[in-house]
ZASE-148716 format. One line per 10 residues: for each residue x negated, y, z of C-alpha. Coordinates in steps of 0.5 Angstrom, whole numbers, plus 500, padded with zeros to 3 digits. Example, Ala and Ser with C-alpha at 12.3 -4.5 7.8 and 13.67 -1.06 7.14 Angstrom:
// ZASE-148716
475/491/516; 473/498/514;
// end
This chain:
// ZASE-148716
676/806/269; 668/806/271; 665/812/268; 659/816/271; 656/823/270; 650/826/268; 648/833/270; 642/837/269; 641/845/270; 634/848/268;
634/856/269; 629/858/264; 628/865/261; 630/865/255; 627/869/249; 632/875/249; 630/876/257; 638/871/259; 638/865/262; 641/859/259;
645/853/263; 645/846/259; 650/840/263; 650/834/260; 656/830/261; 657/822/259; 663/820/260; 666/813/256; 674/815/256; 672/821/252;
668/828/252; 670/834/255; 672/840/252; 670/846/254; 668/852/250; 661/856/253; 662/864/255; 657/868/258; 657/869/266; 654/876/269;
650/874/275; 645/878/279; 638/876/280; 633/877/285; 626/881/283; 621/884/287; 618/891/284; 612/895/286; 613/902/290; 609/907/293;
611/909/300; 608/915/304; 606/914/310; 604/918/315; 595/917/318; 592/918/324; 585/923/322; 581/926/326; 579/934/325; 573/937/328;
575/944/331; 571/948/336; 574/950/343; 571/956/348; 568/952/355; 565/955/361; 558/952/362; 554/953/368; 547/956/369; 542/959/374;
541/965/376; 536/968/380; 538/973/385; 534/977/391; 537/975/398; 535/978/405; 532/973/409; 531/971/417; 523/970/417; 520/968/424;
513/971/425; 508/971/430; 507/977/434; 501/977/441; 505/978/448; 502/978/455; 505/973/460; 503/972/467; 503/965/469; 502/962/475;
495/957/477; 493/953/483; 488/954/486; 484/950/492; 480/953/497; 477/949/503; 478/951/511; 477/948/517; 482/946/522; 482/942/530;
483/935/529; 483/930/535; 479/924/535; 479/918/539; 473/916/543; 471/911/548; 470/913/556; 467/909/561; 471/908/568; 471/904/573;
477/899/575; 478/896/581; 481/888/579; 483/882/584; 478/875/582; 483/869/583; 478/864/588; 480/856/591; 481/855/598; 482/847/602;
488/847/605; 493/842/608; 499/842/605; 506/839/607; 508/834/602; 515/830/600; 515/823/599; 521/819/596; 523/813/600; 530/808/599;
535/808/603; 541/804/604; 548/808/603; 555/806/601; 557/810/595; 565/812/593; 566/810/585; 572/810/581; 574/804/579; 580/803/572;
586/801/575; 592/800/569; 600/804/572; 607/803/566; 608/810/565; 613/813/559; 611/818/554; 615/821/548; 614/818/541; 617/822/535;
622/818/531; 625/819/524; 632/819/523; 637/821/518; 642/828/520; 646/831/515; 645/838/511; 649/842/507; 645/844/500; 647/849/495;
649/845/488; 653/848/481; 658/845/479; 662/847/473; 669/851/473; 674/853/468; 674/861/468; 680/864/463; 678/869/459; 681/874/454;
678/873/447; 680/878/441; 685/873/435; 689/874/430; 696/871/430; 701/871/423; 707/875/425; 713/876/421; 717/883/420; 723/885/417;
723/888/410; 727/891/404; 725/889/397; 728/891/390; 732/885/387; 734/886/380; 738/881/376; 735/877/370; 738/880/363; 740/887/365;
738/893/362; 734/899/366; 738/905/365; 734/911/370; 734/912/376; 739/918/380; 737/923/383; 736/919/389; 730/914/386; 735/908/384;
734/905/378; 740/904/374; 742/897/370; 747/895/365; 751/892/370; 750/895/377; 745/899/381; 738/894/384; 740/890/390; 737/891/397;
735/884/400; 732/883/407; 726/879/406; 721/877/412; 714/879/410; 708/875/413; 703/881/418; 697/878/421; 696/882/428; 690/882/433;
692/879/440; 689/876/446; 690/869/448; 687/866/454; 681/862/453; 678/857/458; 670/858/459; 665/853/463; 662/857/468; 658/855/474;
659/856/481; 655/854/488; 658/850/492; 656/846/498; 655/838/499; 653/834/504; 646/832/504; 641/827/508; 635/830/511; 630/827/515;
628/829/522; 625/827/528; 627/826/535; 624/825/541; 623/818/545; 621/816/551; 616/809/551; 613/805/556; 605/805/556; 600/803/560;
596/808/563; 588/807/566; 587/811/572; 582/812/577; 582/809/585; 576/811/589; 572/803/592; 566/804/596; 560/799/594; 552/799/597;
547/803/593; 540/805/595; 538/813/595; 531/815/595; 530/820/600; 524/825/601; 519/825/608; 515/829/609; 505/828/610; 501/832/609;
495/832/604; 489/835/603; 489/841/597; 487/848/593; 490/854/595; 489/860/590; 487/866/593; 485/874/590; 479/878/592; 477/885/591;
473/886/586; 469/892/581; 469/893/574; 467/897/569; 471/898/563; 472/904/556; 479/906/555; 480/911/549; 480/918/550; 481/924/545;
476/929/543; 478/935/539; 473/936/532; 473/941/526; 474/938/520; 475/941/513; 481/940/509; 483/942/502; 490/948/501; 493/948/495;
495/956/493; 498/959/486; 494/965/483; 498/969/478; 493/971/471; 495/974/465; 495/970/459; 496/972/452; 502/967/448; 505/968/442;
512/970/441; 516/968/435; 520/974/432; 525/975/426; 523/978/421; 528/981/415; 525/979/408; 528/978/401; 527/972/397; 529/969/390;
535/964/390; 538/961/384; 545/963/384; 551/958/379; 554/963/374; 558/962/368; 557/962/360; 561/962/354; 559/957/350; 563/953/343;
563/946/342; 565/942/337; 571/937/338; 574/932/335; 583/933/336; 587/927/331; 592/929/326; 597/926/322; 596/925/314; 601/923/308;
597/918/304; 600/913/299; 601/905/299; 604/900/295; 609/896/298; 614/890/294; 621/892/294; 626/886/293; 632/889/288; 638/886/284;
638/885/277; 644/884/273; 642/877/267; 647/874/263; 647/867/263; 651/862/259; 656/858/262; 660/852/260; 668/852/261; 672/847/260;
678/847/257; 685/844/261; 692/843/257; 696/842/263; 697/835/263; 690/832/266;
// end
């Protein structure tokens, strides 16, 4: 059977201040029955309250502070002054005097020299001619002769190398080892009746069992280990050297041979010349001589004066001086205080309405 419904809830305020509910309901079999009842139901509402809250003021009170203020004072005081003093004091004085001098003239004397005159004279002189004559040269002759040569060859060394060798070490190892150990076994399904005064526990049927188990322990042993180290060892290497041998080489000496040569000699002739003689001879000539003079010189020497200084002396007097003191004065400050002032707020309450509902009425057989 086909058969549609139609419902439709308005909540409206009515006019006694309850809510009503209208439910339409179509049906082509036939028409509910029901009867309507009233149903309390809780409404939400908002309603205006007062608070009391607590605001921050400012109040003025009036503190007690210490202000500073200058205060003229009379102190005693260092004052320099001048006072006159008489000083002696040194000065220099220059005075003329007249001491002995040497000075340097010229004299007059008499010097017996000796005057280079020429004379003609016969001189024996030599004159080179050429003459035969038979000379020894050396003359270059080659001869075999054996000299060292250096050779290189190959000799063997020992040389130091490292070579890598196995070294059994000890190193720290853990190593699981089994020891022996009684266990407390008990049968599944027994009651637990205490213990004795030996610390058994009892069961129903007998007294816990012993059973020797092998319990796994690690222990710390020391195995041996190989570590690569490295050791000096010899082997044979090949070095170059250089050994002494003899070679034949051809040598160039010297032999003695005599050939024709021409020499120049000397012969003696005579030929006219000049010969350098010296004769006696006067002259007069000025050589220096010192003569002693009186010149003036200058001295300087010190004189002691007295002179009038001022000296400077510390003199007490008193002067005026602003020293800090401290005053009493009140001042106005402003300290927050808390205030209680009113201020509305929306509480959200629960209100009991009654509203009319429709229920349908069942026979039992639907």
């Amino acid at each position: 059977m086909q058969s549609w419904n139609l419902s439709h809830s308005c909540h409206e305020k009515p006019l006694f201040g309850a809510s009503c509910a209208i439910v339409l309901s179509l049906t082509f079999a036939h028409a509910p029955e029901g009867v309507w009842k009233k149903k309390l139901v809780w409404k939400e509402d908002w309603v205006q309250v007062w608070k009391t809250i607590k605001k921050q003021a400012w109040e003025t009170k009036w503190k007690k502070i210490q202000v500073p203020i200058w205060k003229e004072v009379q102190v005693p005081i260092w004052k320099e002054v001048q006072v006159p003093d008489w000083k002696i004091v040194k000065k220099p004085h220059i005075e003329e005097r007249e001491v002995p001098a040497w000075k340097e003239i010229k004299v007059p004397e008499w010097k017996k020299i000796t005057k280079p005159v020429w004379r003609e004279i016969q001189v024996p002189v030599w004159r080179e001619i050429q003459v035969p004559v038979w000379k020894e040269i050396q003359v270059p002759v080659w001869r075999e002769i054996k000299v060292p040569v250096w050779k290189e060859i190959q000799v063997p060394i020992w040389k130091e190398v490292q070579v890598p060798v196995w070294r059994e070490v000890q190193v720290p190892a853990w190593k699981k080892m089994f020891v022996p150990e009684w266990i407390k076994m008990g049968i599944p399904g027994e009651k637990y009746l205490g213990k004795d005064h030996d610390g058994w526990e009892y069961t129903s049927h007998d007294l816990w069992r012993k059973k020797l188990i092998w319990k796994p322990v690690w222990k710390k042993i020391w195995r041996t280990e190989k570590k690569q180290e490295w050791k000096t060892e010899k082997v044979q290497a090949w070095k170059t050297e250089k050994v002494q041998e003899w070679k034949i080489e051809k040598k160039q000496e010297w032999k003695t041979e005599k050939i024709k040569e021409w020499k120049t000699e000397k012969k003696q002739e005579w030929k006219p010349d000049k010969k350098l003689e010296w004769k006696i001879e006067w002259i007069q000539i000025w050589k220096p001589a010192k003569k002693q003079i009186w010149v003036k010189e200058k001295r300087e020497t010190w004189i002691e004066e007295k002179v009038q200084i001022w000296r400077t002396e510390k003199k007490q007097a008193w002067a005026t001086e602003k020293k800090q003191a401290w005053k009493d004065e009140w001042k106005a400050i402003q300290v927050p205080v808390w205030k209680e002032a009113k201020v509305q707020e929306w509480k959200r309450v629960w209100k009991p309405v009654w509203e009319k509902v429709w229920v349908p009425v069942s026979h039992g057989w639907d």
